[in-house]
Backbone as CSV, one residue per row, in Angstrom:
resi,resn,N_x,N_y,N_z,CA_x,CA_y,CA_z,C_x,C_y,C_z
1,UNK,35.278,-16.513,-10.996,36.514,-17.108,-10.459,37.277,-16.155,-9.536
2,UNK,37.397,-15.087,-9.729,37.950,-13.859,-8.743,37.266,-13.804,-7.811
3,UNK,36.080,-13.622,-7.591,35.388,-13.631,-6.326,35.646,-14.936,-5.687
4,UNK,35.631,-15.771,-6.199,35.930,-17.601,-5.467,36.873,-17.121,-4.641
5,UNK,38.215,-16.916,-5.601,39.579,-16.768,-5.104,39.965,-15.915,-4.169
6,UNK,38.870,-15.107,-3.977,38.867,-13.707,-3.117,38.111,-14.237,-1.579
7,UNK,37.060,-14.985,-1.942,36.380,-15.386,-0.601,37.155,-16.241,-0.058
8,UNK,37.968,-17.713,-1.041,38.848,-18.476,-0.241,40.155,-17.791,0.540
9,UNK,40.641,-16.927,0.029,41.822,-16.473,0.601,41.238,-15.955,1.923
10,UNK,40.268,-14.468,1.919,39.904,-14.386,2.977,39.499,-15.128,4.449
11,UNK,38.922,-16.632,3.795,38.714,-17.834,4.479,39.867,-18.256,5.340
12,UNK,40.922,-18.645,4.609,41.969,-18.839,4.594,43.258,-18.096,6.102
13,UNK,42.542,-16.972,5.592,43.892,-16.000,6.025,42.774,-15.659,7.904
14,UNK,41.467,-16.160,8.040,40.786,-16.443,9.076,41.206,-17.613,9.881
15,UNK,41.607,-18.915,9.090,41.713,-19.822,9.793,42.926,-20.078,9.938
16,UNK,44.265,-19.221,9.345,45.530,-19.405,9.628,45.332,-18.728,10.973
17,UNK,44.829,-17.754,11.237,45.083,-16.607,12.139,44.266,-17.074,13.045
18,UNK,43.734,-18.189,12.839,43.168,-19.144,14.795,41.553,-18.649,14.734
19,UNK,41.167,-17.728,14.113,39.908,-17.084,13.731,38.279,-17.942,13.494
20,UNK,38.082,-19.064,14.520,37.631,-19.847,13.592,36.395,-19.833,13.896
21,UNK,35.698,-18.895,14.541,34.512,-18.543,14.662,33.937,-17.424,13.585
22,UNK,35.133,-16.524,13.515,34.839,-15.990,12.493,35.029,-16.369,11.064
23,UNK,35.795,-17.619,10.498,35.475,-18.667,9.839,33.989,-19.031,9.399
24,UNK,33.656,-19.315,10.428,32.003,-19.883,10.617,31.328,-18.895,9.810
25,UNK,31.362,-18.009,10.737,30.418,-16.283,10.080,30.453,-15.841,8.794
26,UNK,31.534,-16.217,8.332,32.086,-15.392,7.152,31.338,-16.805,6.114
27,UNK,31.471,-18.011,6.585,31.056,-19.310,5.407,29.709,-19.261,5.548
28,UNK,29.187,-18.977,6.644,27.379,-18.881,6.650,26.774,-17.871,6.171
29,UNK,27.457,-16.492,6.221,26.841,-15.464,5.963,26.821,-15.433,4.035
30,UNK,27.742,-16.202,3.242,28.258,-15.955,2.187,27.105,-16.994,1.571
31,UNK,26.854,-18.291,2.260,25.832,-18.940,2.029,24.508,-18.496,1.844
32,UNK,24.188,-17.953,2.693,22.842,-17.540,3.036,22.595,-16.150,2.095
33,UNK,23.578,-15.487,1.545,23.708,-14.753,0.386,23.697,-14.892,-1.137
34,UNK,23.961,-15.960,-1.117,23.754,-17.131,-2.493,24.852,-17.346,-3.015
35,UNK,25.869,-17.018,-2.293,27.277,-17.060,-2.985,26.944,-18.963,-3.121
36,UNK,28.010,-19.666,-3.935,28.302,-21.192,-3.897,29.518,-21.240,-3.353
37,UNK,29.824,-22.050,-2.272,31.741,-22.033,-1.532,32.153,-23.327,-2.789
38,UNK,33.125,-23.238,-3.287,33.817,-24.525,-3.666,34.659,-25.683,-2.754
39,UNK,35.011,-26.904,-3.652,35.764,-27.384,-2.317,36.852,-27.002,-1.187
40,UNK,37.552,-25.967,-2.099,38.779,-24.673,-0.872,38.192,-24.562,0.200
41,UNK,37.094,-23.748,-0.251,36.168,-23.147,0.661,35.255,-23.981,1.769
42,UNK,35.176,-25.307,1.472,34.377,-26.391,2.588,35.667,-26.939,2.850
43,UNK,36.815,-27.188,2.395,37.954,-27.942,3.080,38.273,-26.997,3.978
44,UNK,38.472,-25.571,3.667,38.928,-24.594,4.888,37.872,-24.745,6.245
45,UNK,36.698,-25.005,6.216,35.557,-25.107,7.204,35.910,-26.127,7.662
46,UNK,36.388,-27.528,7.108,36.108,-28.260,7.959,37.579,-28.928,8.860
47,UNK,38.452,-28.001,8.470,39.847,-27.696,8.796,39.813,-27.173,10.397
48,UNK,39.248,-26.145,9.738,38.434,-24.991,11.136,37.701,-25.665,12.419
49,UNK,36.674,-26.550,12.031,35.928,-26.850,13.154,36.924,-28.635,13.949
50,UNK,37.704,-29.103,12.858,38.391,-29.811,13.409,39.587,-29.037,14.518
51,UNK,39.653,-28.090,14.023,40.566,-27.286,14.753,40.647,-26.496,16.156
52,UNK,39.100,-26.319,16.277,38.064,-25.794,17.100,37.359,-26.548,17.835
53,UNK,38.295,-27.763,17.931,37.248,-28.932,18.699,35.783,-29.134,18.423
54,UNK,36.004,-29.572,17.139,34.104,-29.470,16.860,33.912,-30.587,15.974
55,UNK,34.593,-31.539,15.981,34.386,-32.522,15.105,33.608,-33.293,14.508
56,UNK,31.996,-33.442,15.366,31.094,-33.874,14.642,30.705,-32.485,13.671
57,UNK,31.218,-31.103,14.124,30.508,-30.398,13.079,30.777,-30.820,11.616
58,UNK,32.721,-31.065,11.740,33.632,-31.724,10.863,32.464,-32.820,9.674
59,UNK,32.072,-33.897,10.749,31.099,-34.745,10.197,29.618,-34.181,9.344
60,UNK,29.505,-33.233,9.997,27.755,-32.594,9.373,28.255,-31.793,8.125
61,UNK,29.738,-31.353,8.171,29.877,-30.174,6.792,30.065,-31.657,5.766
62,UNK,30.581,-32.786,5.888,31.310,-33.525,4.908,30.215,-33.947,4.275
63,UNK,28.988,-34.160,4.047,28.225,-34.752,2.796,27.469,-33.520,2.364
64,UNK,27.902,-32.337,3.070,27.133,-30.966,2.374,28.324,-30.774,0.922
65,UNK,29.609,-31.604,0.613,29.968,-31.525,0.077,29.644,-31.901,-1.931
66,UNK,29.153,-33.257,-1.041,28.409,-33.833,-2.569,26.955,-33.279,-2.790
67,UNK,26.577,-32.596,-1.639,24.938,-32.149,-1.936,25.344,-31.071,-2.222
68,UNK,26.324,-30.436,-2.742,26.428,-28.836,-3.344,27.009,-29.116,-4.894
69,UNK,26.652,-30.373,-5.148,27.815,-30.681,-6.380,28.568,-30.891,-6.512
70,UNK,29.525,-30.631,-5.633,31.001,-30.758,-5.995,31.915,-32.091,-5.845
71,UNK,33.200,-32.423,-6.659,33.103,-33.716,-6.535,34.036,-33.828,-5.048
72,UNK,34.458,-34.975,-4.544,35.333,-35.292,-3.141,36.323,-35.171,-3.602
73,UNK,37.276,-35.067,-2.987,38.754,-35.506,-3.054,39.044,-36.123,-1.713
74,UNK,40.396,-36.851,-2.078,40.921,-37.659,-1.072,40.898,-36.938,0.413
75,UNK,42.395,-36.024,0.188,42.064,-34.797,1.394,40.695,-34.344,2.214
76,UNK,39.684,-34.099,1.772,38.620,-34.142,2.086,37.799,-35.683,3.107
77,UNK,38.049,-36.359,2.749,37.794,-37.983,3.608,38.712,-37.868,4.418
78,UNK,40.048,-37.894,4.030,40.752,-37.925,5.294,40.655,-36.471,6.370
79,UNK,40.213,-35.946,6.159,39.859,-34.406,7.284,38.465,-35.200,8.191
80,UNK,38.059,-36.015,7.378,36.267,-36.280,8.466,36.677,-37.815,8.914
81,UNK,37.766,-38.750,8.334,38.018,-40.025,8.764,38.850,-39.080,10.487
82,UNK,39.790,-38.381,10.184,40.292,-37.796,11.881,39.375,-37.334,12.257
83,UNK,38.121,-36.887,11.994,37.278,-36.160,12.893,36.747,-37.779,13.584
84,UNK,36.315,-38.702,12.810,35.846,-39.845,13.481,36.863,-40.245,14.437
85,UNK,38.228,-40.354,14.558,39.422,-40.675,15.558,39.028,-39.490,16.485
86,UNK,38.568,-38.537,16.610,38.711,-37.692,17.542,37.490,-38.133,18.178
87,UNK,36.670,-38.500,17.142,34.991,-39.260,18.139,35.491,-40.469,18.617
88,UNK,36.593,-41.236,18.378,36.775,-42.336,18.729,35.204,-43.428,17.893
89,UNK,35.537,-43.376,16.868,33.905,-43.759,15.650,34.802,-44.425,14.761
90,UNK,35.735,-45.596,15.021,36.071,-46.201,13.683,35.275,-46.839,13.154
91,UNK,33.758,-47.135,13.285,32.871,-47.806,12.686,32.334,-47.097,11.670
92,UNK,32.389,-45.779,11.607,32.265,-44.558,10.948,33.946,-43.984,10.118
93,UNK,34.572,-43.829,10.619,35.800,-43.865,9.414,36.282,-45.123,8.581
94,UNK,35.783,-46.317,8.983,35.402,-47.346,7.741,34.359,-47.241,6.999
95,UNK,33.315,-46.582,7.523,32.600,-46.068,6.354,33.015,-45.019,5.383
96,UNK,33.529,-44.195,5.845,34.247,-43.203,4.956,35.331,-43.515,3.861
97,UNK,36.391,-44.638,4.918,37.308,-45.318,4.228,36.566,-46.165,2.928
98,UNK,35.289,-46.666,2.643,34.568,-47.629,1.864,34.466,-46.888,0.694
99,UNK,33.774,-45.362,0.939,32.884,-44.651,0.507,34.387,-43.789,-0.661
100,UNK,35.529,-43.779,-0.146,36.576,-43.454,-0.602,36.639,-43.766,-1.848
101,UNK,36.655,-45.760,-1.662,37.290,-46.786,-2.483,36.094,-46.572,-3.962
102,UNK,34.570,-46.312,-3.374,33.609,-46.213,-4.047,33.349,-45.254,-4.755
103,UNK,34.495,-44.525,-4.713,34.349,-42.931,-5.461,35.600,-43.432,-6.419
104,UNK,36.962,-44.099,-5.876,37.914,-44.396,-6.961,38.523,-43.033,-6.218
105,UNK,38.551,-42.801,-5.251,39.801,-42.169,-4.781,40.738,-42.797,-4.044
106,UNK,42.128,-42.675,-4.874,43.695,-43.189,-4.391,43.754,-43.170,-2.701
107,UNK,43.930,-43.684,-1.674,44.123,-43.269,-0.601,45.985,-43.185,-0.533
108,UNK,45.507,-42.084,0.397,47.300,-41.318,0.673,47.992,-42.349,1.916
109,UNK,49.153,-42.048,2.273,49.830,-41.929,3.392,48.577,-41.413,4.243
110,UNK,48.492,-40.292,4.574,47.467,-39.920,5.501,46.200,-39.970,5.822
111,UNK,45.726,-40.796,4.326,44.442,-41.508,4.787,44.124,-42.822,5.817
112,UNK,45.690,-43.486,5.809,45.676,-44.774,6.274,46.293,-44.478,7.815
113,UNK,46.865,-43.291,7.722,47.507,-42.787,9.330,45.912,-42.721,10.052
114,UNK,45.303,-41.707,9.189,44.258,-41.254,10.428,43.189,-42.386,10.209
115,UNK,42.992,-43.560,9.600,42.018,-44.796,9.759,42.713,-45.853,10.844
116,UNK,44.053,-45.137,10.897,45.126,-46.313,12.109,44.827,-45.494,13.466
117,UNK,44.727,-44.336,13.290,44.236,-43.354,14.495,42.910,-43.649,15.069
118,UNK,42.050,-43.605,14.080,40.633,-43.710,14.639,40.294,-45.646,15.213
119,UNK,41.087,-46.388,14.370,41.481,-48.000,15.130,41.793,-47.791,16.128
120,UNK,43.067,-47.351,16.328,43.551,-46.942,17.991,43.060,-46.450,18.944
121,UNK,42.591,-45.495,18.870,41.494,-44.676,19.678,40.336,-45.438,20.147
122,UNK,39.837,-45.966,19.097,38.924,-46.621,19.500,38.923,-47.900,19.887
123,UNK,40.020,-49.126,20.322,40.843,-49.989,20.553,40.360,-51.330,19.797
124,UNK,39.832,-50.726,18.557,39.815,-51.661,17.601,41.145,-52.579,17.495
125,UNK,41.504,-53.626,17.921,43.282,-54.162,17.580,42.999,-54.979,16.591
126,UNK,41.521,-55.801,16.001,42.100,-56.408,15.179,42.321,-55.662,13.995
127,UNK,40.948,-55.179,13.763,41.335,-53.790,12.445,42.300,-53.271,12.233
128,UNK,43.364,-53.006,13.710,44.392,-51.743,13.534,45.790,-53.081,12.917
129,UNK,45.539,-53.764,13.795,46.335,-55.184,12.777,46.191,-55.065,11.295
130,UNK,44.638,-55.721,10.947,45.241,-55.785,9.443,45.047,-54.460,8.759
131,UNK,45.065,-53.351,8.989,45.216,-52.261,8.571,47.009,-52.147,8.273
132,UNK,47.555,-52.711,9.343,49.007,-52.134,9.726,49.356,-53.231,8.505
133,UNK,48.803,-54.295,8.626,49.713,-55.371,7.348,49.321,-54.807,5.917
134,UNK,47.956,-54.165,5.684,48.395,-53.622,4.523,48.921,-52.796,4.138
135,UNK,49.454,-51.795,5.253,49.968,-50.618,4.751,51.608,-51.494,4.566
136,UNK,51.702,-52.317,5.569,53.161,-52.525,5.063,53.400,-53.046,4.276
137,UNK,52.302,-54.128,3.315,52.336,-54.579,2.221,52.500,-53.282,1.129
138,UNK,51.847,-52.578,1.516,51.886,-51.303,0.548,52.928,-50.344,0.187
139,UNK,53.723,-50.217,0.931,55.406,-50.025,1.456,54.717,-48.501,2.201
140,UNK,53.483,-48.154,2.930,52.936,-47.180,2.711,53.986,-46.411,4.985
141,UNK,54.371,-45.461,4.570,55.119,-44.934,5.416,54.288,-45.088,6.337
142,UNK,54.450,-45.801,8.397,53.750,-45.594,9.289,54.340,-44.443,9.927
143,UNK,53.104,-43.018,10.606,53.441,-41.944,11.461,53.647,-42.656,12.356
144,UNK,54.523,-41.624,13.352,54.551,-41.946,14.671,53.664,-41.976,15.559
145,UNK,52.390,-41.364,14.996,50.869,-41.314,15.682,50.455,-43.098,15.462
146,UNK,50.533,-43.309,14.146,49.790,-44.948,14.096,51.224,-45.758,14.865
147,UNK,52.369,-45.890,14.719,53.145,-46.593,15.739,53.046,-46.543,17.471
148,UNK,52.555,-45.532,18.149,52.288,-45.474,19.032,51.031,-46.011,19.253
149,UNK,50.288,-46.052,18.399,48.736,-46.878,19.115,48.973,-49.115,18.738
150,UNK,50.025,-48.837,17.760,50.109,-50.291,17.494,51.039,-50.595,18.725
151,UNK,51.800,-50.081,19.846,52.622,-50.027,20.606,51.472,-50.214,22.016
152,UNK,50.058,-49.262,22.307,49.711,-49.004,23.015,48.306,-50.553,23.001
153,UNK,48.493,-50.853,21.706,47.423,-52.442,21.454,47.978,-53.231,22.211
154,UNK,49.313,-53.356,21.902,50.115,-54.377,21.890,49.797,-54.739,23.751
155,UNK,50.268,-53.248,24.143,50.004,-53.211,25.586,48.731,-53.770,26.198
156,UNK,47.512,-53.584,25.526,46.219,-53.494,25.698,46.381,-55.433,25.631
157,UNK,46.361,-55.636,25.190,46.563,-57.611,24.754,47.163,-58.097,25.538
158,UNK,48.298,-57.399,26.261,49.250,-57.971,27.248,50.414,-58.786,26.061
159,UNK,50.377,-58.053,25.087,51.315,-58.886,24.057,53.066,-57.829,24.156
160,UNK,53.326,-57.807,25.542,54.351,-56.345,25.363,55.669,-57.073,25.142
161,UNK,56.318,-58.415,25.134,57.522,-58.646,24.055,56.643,-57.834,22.794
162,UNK,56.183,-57.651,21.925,55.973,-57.584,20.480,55.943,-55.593,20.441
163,UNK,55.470,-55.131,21.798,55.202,-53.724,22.170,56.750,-52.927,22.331
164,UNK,57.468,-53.823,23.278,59.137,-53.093,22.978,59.548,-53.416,22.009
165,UNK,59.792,-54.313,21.434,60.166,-54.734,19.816,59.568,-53.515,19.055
166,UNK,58.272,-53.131,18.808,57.707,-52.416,18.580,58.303,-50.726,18.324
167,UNK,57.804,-50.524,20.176,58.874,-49.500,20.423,60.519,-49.158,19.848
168,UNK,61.467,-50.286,20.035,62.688,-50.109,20.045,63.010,-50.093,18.356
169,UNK,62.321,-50.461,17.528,62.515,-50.376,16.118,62.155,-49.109,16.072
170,UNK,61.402,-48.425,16.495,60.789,-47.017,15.884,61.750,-46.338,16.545
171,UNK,62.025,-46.339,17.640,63.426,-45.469,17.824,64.891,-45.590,17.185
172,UNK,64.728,-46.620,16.663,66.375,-46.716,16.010,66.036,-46.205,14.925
173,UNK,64.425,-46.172,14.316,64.280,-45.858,12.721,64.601,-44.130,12.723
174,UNK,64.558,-43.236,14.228,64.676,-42.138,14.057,62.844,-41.537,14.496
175,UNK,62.106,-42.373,14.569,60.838,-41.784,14.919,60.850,-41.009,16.141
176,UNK,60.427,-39.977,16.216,60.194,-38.998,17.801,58.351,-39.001,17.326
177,UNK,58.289,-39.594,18.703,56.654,-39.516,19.375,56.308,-38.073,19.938
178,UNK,54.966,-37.752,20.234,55.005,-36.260,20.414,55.005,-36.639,21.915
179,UNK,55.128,-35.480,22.657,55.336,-35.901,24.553,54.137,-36.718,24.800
180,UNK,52.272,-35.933,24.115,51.653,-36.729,23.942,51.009,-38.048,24.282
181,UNK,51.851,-38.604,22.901,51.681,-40.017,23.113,52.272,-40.957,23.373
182,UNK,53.850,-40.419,24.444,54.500,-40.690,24.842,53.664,-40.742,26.497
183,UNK,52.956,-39.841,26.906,52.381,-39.969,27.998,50.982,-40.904,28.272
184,UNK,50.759,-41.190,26.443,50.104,-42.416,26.545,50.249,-43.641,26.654
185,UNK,51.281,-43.618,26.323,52.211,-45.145,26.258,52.328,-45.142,27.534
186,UNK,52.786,-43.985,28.436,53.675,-44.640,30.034,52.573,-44.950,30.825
187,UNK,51.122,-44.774,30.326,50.216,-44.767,31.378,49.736,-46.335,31.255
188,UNK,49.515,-46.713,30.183,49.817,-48.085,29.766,50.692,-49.153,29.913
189,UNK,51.950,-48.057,29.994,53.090,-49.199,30.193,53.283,-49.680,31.902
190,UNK,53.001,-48.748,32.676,52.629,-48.385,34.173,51.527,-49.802,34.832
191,UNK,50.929,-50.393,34.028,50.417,-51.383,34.127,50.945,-53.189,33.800
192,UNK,51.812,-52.756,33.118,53.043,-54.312,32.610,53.925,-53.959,33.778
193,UNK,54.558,-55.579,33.922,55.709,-55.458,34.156,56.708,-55.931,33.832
194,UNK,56.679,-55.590,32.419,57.922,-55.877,31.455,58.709,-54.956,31.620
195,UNK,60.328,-55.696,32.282,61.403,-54.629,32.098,62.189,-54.201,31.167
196,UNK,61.427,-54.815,29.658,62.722,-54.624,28.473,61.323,-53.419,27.727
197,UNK,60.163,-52.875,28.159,59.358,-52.073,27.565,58.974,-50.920,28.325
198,UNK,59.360,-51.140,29.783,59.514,-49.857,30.449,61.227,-48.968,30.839
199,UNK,61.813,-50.337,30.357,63.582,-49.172,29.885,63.406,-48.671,28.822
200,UNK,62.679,-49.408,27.508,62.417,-48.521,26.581,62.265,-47.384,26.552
201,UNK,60.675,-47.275,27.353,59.861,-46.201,27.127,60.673,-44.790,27.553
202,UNK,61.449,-45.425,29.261,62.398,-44.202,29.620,63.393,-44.011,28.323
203,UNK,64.121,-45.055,28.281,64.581,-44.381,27.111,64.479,-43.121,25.998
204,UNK,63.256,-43.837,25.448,62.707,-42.711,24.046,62.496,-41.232,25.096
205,UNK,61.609,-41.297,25.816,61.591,-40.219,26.907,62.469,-39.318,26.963
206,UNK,63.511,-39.988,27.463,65.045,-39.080,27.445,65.393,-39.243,26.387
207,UNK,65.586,-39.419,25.188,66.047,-39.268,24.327,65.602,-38.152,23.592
208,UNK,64.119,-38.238,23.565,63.411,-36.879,22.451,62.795,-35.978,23.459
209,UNK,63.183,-36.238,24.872,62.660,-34.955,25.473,63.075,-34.814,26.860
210,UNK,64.543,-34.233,26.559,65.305,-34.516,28.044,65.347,-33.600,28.927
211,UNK,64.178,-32.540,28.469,63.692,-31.585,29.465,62.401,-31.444,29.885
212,UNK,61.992,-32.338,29.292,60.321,-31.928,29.430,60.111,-32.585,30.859
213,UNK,58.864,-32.603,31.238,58.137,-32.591,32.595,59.003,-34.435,32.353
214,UNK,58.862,-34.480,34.074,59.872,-35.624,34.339,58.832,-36.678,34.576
215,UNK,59.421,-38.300,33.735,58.112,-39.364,34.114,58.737,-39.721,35.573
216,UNK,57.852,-40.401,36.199,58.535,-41.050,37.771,59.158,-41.981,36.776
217,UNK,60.549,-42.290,37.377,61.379,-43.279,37.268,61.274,-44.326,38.001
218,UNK,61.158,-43.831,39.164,61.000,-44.828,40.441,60.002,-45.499,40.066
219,UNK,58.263,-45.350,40.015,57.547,-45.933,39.819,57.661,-46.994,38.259
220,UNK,58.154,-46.855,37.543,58.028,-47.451,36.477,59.143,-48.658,36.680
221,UNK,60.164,-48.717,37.347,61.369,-49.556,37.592,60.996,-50.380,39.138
222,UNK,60.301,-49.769,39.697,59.951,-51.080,40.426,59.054,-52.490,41.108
């Protein structure tokens, strides 16, 4: 148990410090030595290569998990369901999401953010629909990451009354979008010409970021 606790920290104190190649080195070399990593120790890896832009690696470490014994945890699915949003693979983070339910693990708040992420991304709308009705059946908190892609569907459908509605509730609720996906929305919204979803958008804009790089005004208002 000391040595565990000794290799995870070291792990650890690699991938706080941005280190994540040497991450790699340090989890392969310990392998190939006969050490066993526990789940710390494969959640820190696959933390790392999500981190490192490497996300199918994300995908290749996640079933080395059950082939080493060890059991899943929730946290763990949801680290490889965002690696599938980063592949844009929600056909693959519903598998994960399945494989969850089939283990009898609880899904979090953040399991259902990043299965609304990898919907979005991948412009799944009906999925990201009834995904969104069960979480709200669920009373289950939406990020501002899954409100912005149910904002950016909405757009995608040409359904944008339902997209400022959308929008303008999440700003009164206090939600700040990151600049982000705020620059995803305007590139989208740049295509409607709804004027009650592109005052919005300036709106939130200036509101949570009244210095940042400037959207054209002009172009969006006329």
């Amino acid at each position: 148990p000391g040595m565990q606790k000794k290799f995870n920290e070291e792990l650890y104190a690699l991938y706080k410090s941005e280190k994540f190649n040497e991450v790699f080195e340090t989890f392969n070399k310990a392998v190939e030595g006969g050490f066993k990593p526990d789940l710390v120790s494969y959640n820190t890896l696959m933390h790392a290569y999500q981190r490192a832009g490497q996300p199918q690696r994300v995908l290749e470490v996640f079933p080395q998990v059950e082939g080493a014994g060890l059991p899943l945890r929730i946290s763990t699915v949801n680290t490889a369901i965002q690696a599938c949003a980063v592949l844009r693979d929600p056909a693959r983070a519903s598998e994960l999401f399945r494989l969850a339910e089939s283990r009898h693990l609880a899904p979090t708040p953040a399991t259902f953010n990043a299965l609304a992420d990898a919907f979005g991304r991948g412009d799944s709308h009906d999925e990201l629909d009834a995904l969104v009705a069960n979480m709200r059946e669920r009373q289950v908190e939406l990020s501002a990451s899954t409100l912005s892609h149910i904002v950016n569907s909405y757009i995608a459908r040409d359904m944008t009354a339902q997209a400022a509605k959308t929008l303008e509730e999440s700003l009164k609720s206090g939600i700040r979008f990151s600049l982000f996906a705020y620059r995803n929305m305007y590139n989208r919204v740049l295509q409607t010409a709804d004027p009650d979803l592109l005052l919005g958008m300036l709106k939130g804009v200036r509101s949570c970021y009244p210095t940042a790089v400037q959207f054209d005004e002009g172009s969006m208002l006329r």
